[in-house]
N, C-alpha and C positions, 0 to 999 in steps of 0.2 A: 015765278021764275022768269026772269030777262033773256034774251036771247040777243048776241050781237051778229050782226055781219063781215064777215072777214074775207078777204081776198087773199090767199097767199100763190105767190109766186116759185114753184119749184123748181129751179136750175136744175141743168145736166151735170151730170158728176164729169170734171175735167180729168181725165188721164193723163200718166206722167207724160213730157216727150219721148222722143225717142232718144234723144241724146240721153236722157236722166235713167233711162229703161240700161243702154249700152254700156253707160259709164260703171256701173256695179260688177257685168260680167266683164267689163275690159280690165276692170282692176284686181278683180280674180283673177283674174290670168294671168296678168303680169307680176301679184305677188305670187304665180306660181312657176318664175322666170320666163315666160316667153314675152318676144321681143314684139314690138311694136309694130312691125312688121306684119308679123306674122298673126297675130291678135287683130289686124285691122284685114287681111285676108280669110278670117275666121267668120268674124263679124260683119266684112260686108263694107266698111268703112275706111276712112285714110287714118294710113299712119301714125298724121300726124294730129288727128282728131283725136287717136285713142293715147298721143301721151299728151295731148290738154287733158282729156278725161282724168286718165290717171294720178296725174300731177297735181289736178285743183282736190280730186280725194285726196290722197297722200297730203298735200298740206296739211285738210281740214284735221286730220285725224293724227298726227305728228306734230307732237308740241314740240317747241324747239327749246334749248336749254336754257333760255331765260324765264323759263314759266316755271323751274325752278331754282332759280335764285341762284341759277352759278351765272359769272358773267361769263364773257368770250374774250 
């Protein structure tokens, strides 16, 4: 029986940011109506971070009407 040598290298497990942590519960909230405002007073953060948050999810996950084949 052979035996080889091997070195391996085990990385740290990277955790989300905190942007990527906030952005789930900001978008909860706000698809539960509250304002941006108030959601980034909840959170701890601006405003206007929590409707970038909210905005770049809402696109991802809203397809717009040409994805089915109606035009504008």
């Amino acid at each position: 029986m052979a035996e080889i040598l091997a070195h391996i290298k085990i990385l740290p497990v990277k955790h989300p940011h905190l942007y990527q942590k906030l952005t789930q519960k900001a978008t909860e909230l706000h698809l539960l109506g509250m304002s941006y405002l108030k959601i980034g007073k909840i959170l701890g953060i601006d405003p206007k971070t929590v409707k970038k948050a909210t905005e770049d999810v809402m696109s991802e996950e809203v397809p717009n009407s040409t994805e089915f084949g109606q035009s504008q």
